[in-house]
KOLTIKOL-833313 format. One line per 10 residues: for each residue x, y, z of N, C-alpha, C, O. Coordinates in Angstrom, 2 decimals. Example, Ala and Ser with C-alpha at 12.3 -4.5 7.8 and 13.67 -1.06 7.14 Angstrom:
13.19,-5.69,7.80,12.30,-4.50,7.80,13.20,-3.30,7.80,14.24,-3.32,8.46  12.85,-2.25,7.08,13.67,-1.06,7.14,12.90,0.03,7.87,13.41,1.14,8.04
% end
This chain:
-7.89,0.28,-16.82,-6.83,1.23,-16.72,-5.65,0.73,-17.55,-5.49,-0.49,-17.51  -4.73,1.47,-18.34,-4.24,1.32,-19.36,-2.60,1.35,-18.48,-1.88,2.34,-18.33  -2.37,0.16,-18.06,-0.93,0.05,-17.55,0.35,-0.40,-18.24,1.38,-0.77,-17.68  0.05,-0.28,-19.91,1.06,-0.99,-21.07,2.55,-0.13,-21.02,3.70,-0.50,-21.27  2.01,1.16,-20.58,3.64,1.64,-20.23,4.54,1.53,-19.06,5.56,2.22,-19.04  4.28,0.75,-18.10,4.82,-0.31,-16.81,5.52,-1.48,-17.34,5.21,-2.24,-18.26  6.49,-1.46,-16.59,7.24,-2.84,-16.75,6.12,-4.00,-16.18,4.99,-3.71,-15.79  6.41,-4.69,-16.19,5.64,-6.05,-16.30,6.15,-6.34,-15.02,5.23,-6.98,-14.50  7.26,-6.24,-14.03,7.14,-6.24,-13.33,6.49,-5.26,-11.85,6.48,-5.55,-10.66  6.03,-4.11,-12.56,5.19,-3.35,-12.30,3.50,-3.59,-12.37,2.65,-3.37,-11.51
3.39,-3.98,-13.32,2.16,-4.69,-13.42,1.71,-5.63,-12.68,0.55,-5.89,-12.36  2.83,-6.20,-12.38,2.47,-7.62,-11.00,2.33,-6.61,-9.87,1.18,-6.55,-9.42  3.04,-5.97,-9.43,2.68,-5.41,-8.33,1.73,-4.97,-7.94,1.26,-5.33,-6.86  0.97,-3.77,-8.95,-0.08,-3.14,-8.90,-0.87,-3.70,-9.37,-1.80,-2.90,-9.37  -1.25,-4.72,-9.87,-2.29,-5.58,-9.96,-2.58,-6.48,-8.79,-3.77,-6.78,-8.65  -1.97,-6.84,-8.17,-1.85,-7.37,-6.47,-2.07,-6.23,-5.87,-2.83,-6.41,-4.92  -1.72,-5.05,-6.00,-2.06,-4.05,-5.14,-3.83,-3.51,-5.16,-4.49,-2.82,-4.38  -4.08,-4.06,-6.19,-5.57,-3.89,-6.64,-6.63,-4.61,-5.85,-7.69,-4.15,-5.43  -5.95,-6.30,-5.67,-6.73,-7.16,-4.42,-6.60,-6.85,-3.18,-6.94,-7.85,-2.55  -6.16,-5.63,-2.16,-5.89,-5.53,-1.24,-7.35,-4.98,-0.67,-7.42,-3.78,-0.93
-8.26,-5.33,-0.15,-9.24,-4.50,0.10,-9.35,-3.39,1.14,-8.48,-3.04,1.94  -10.58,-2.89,1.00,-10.67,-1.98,1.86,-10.63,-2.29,3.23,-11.56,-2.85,3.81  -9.33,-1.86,3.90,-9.63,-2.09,5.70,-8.59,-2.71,6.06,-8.38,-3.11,7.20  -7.70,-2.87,4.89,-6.29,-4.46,5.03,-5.21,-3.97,4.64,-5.04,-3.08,3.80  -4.33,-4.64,5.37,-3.17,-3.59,4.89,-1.93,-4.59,4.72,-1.78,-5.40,5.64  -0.97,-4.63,3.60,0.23,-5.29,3.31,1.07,-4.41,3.64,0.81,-3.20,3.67  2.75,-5.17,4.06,3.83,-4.61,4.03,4.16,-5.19,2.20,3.49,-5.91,1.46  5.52,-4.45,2.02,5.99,-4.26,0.64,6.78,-5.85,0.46,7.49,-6.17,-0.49  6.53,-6.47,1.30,7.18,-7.93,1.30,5.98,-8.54,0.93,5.88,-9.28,-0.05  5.07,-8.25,1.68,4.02,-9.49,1.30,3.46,-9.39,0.07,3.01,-10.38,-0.49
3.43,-7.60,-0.74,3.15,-7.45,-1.79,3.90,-8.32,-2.98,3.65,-8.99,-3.98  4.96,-7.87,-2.21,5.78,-8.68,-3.67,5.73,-10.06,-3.96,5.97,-10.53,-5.07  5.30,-10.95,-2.62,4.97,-12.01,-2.61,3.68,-12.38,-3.11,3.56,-13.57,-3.39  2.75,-11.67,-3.27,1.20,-11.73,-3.48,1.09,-11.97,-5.38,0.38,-12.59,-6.16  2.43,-10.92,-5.44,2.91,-10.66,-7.21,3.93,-11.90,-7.69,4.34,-12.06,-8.84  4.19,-12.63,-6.69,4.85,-13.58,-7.36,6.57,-13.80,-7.10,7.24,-14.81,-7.32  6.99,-12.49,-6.57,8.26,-11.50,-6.54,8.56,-11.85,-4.62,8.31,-10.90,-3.87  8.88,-12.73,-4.19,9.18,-13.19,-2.63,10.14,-12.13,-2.34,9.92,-11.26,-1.50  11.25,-12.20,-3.05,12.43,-11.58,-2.63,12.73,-10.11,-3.28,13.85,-9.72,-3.63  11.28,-9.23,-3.40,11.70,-8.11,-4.30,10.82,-7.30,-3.38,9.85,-6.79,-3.94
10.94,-7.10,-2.24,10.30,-6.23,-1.30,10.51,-4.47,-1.54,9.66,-3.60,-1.69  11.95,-4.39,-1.49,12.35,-3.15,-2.07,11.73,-2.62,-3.46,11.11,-1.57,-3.58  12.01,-3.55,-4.50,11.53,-3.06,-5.78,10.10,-3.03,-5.80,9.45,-2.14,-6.34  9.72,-3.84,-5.30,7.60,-3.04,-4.98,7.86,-1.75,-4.47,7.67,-0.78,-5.20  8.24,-1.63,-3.42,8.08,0.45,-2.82,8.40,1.26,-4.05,7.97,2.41,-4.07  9.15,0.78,-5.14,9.50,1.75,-6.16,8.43,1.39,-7.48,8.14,2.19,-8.38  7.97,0.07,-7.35,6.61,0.17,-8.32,5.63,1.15,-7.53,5.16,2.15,-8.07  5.29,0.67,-5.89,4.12,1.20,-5.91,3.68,2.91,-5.47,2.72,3.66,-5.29  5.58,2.82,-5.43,6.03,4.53,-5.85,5.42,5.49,-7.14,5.01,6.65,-7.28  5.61,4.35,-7.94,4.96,4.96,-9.65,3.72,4.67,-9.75,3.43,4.17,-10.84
2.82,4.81,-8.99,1.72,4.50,-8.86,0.55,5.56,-9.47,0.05,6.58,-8.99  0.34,4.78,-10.88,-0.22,6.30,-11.58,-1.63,6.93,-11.55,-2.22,7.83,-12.14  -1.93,5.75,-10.30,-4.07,5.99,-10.27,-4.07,5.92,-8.87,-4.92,5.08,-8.59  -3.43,6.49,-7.54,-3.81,6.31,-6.44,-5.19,6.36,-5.71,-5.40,6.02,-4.54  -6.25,6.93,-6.73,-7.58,6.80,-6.54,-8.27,5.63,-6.45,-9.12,5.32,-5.61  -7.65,4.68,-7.83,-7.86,3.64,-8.02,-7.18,2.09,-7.61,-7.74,1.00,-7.45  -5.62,2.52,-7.49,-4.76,1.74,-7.10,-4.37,1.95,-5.54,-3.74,2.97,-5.24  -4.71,1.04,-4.56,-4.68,1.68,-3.59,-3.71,1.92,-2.66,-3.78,1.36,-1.57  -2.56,2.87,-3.00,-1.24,2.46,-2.82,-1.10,2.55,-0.93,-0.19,2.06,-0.26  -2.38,3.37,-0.37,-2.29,3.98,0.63,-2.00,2.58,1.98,-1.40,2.66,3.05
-2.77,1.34,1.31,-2.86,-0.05,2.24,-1.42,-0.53,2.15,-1.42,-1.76,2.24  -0.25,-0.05,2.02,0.95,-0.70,2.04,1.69,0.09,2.80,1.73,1.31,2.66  2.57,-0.84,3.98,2.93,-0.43,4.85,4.43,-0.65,5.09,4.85,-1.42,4.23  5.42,-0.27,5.95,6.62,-1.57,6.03,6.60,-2.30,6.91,5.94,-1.92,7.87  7.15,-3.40,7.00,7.06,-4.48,7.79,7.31,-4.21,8.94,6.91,-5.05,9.76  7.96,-3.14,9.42,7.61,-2.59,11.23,6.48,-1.69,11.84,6.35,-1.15,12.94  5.57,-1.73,10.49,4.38,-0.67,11.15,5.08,0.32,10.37,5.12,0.13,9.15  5.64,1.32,10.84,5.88,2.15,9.94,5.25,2.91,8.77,4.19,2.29,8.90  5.02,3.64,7.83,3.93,4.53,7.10,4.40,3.95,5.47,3.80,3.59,4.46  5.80,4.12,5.89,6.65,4.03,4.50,6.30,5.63,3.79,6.02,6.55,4.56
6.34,5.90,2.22,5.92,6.48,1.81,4.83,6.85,0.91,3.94,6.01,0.99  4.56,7.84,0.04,3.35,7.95,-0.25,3.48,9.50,-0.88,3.97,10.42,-0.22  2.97,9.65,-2.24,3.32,10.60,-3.44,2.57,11.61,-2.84,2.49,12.67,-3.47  1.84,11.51,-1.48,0.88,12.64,-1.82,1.23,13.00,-0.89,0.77,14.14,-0.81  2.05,12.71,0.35,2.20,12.77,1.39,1.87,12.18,2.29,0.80,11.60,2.10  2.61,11.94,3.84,2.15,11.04,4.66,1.25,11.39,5.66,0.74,10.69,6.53  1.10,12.96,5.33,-0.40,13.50,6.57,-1.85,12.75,5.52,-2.82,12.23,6.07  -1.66,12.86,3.53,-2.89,11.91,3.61,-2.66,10.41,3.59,-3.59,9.61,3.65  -1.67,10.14,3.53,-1.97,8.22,4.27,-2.18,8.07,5.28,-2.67,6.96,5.48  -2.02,8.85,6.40,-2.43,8.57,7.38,-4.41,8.95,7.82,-5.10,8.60,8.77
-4.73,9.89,6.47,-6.06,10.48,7.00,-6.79,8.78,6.09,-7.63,8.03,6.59  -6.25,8.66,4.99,-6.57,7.39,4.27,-7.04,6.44,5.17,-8.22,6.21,5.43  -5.87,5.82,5.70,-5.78,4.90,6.36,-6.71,5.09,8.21,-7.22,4.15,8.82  -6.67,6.17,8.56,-7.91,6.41,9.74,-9.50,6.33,9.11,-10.41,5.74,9.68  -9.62,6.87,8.13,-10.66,6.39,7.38,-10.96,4.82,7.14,-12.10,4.39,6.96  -10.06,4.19,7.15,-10.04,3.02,6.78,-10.43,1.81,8.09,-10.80,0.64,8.20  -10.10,2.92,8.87,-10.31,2.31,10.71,-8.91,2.01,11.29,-8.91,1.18,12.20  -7.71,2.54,10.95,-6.78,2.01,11.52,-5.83,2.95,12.38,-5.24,3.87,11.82  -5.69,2.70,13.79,-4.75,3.69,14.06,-3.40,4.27,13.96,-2.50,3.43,14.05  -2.93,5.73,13.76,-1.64,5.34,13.23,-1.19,6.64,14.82,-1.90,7.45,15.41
-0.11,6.34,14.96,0.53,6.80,16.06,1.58,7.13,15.62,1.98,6.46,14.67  2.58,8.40,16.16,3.88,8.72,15.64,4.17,7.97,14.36,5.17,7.26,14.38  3.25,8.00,12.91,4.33,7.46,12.08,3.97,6.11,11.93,4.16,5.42,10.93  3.52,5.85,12.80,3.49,3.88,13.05,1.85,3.00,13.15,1.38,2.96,14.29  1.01,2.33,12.01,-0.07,1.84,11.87,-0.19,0.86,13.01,0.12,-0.32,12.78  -0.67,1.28,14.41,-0.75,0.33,15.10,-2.09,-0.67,15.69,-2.23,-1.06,16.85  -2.69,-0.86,14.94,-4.36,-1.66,15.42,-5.31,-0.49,14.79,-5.16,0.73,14.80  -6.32,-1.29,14.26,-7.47,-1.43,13.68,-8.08,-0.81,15.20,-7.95,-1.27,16.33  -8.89,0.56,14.68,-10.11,1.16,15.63,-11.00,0.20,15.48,-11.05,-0.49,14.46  -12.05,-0.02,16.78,-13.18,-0.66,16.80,-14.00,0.84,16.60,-13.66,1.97,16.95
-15.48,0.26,15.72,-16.04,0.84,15.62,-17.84,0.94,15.92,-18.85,0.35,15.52  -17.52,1.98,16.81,-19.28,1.54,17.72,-20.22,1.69,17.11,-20.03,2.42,16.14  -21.45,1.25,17.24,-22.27,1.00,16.75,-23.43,2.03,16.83,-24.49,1.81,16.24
% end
């Protein structure tokens, strides 16, 4: 994916946002920490705001550090269908525990 028109500090982000796997979820602190960026918690939500492949980039696994949904370009009824897919429950707004899933 052709990310040469991103700042470079954009590129850290969403390239860390790329290792997040399926089922796991970061707040925008730990992202920025993952990118190298400790103290740029805010400025990740606005990289992974510009997030130009949400198919591919998975902006949906980032959360804020109180649970919380944060935001999301497509809306937060699909991060939340994302993220139940993903096994996780979200309550008023708020990602609270991983569904077990029966067998």
């Amino acid at each position: 994916m052709d990310l040469s028109e991103r700042t470079e500090f954009e590129r850290k982000i969403l390239d860390a946002l790329v290792d997040v796997p399926f089922g796991s979820l970061v707040s925008y602190g730990e992202l920025a920490e993952r990118a190298g960026c400790p103290r740029a918690a805010r400025a990740a939500g606005g990289a992974v705001g510009s997030n130009p492949a949400p198919i591919f980039i998975p902006c949906h696994r980032v959360i804020r550090s109180s649970g919380a949904l944060g935001g999301f370009g497509a809306g937060t009824e699909w991060k939340t269908a994302l993220l139940r897919h993903e096994g996780w429950a979200v309550v008023d707004g708020r990602v609270e525990k991983k569904r077990t899933v029966a067998n």
